[in-house]
N, C-alpha and C positions, 0 to 999 in steps of 0.2 A: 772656316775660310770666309772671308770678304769679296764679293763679285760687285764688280763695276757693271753698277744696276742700271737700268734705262729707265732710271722715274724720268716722270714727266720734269719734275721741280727747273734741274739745272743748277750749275755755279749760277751764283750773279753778284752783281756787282755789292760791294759794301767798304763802304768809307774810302780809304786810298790802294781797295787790293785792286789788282788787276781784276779785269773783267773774265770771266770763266765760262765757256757755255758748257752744259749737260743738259738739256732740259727735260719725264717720270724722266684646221684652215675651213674655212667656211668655202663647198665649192658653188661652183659659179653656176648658176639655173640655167636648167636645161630646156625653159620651156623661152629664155631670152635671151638677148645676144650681151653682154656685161659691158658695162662704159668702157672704152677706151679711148684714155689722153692723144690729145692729137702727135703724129707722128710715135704713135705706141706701136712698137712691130716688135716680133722676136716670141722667142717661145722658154719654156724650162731648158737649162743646160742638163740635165738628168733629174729624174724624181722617182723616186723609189715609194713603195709604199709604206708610208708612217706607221700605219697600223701594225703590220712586220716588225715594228722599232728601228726603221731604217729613216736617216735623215733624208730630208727635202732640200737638193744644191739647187741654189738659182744664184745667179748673177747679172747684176745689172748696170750700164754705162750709161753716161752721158758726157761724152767731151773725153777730157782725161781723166773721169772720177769714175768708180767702179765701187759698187757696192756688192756685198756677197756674205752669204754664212760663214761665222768662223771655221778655224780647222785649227788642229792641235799646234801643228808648225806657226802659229801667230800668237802663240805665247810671248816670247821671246820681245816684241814689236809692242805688244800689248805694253809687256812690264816697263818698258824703258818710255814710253808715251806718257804714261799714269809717272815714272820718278821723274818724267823731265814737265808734268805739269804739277808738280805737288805744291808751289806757290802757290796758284793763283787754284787747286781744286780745294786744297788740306780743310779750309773753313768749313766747306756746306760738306758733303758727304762724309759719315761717320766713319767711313772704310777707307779712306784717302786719310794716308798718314804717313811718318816719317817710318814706322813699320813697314809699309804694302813690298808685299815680296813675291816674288817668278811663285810663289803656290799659290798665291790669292788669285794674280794672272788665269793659272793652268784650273785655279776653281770657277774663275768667272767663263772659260772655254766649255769646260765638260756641263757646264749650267748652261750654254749656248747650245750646243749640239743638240743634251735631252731636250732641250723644250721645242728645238725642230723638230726633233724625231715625233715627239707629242702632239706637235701641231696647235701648240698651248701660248708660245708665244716666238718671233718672229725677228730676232734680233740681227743686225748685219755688221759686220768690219766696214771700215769706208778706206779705200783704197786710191793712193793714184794711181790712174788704168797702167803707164806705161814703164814705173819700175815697181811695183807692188809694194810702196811705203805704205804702210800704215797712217791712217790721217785721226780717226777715232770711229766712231762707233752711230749707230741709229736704226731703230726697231718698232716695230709693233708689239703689243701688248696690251693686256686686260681686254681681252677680246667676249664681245657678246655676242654669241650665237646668235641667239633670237631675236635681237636688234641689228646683227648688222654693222655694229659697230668697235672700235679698239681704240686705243692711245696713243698716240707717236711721241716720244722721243728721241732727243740727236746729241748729241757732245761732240769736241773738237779739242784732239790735243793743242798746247799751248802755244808751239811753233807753224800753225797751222790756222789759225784765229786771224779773221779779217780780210779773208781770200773768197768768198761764197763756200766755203766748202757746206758746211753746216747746211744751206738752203739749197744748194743742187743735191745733197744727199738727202734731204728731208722727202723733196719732190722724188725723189727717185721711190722712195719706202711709201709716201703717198700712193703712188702711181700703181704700184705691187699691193699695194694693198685692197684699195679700189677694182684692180682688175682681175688680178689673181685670187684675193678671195673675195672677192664681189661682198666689199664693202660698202655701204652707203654714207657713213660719219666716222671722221676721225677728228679725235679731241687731242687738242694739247694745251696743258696745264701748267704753268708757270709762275714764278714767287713774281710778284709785282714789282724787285725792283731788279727783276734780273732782263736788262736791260738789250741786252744781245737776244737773249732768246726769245723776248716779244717782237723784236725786229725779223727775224728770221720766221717767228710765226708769220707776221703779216704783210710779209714779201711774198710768203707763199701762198696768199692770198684768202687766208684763214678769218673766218668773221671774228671778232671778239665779242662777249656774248655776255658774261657776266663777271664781274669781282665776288668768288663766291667765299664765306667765312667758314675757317678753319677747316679748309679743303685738303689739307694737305700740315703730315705732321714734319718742322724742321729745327731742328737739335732738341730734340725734345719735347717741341714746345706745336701748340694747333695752327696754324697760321691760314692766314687767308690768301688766295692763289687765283689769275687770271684765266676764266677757261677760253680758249677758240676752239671753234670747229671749222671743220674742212669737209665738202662733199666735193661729187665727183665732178661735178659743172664746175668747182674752183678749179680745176686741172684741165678744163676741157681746151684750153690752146697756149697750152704752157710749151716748153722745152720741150722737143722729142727725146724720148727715150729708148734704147737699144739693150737686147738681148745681148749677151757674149756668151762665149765659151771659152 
């Protein structure tokens, strides 16, 4: 099965296609209090413990956008996001194709879930808060323990591009990242001419750091990829963000 992976890379732009964005728990110390983004308040909607093999639900708002772990029941939302963006995704990710089918969907979910329950990687649905569409996707990932640090990635179905969604969700997974698992660096890594998703990096107030080579492998081939990082002072008087249930 094929899962709609949260690399860093992202669609980007090339020659006349549309532009496409994709772009790929440590607890918080007890001996300090953890950064929190201004107007950060709210708590877990429930957390069970991982260790058990029980998922971790959190959700988080800002405005009318909600972000949250998947759930079986957003198959369905998934599948028809991914056929209604196969224009403008088909090029860059190898798994976007005139193939992708409700199993690839229901495999990229059950891939969601485990790696909550694992506490391994950190992925979310992006939702509008007030009818529960599906908008696309954005997560945490490659996380280092012992640094402190992971990866953000975001995507944005086709019908959905051009609205902030991508950057109010990004700061949202920033902000959760940062505080809930008391992160110090998040990296996001991008093809240099994927054009949306460097913007949305640096709206979100991420340094750009280096053009590193053959960062990042795509279609095949080593390519070289834009890194930014994010700490927690870049969020420190950003959009407030809100707990839900």
């Amino acid at each position: 099965m094929r899962n709609w992976s949260l690399t860093a890379t992202g669609a980007v732009q090339h020659k006349a296609r549309t532009s496409g964005m994709f772009a790929g728990m440590l607890p918080a110390s007890a001996l300090r209090q953890p950064f929190r983004p201004s107007g950060y308040e709210g708590r877990c909607v429930s957390r069970v413990d991982a260790a058990a093999g029980a998922a971790l639900n959190t959700a988080l708002a800002a405005g009318d956008l909600l972000i949250r772990p998947y759930v079986i029941e957003d198959e369905a939302q998934v599948f028809a996001t991914v056929r209604d963006s196969l224009e403008s995704l088909s090029y860059w990710p190898p798994w976007c194709d005139a193939d992708y089918a409700l199993a690839d969907a229901q495999a990229w979910i059950e891939h969601c879930v485990r790696v909550w329950a694992e506490r391994s990687e950190f992925p979310f649905g992006v939702f509008q808060r007030r009818t529960g569409r599906f908008l696309g996707g954005v997560g945490l990932n490659r996380l280092d323990r012992r640094d402190r640090s992971a990866n953000l990635g975001y995507r944005v179905g086709a019908a959905h591009r051009g609205q902030g969604v991508a950057l109010r969700a990004a700061r949202l997974a920033a902000s959760f990242g940062f505080v809930e698992l008391d992160l110090i660096r998040i990296e996001i890594v991008v093809l240099p001419d994927n054009r949306a998703s460097l913007r949305v990096a640096e709206k979100l107030g991420a340094t750009r750091q280096a053009l590193a080579r053959n960062r990042l492998m795509f279609q095949g081939k080593p390519t070289a990829a834009v890194i930014y990082s994010l700490t927690p002072d870049d969020l420190a008087a950003d959009t407030p963000v809100d707990r839900t249930g």
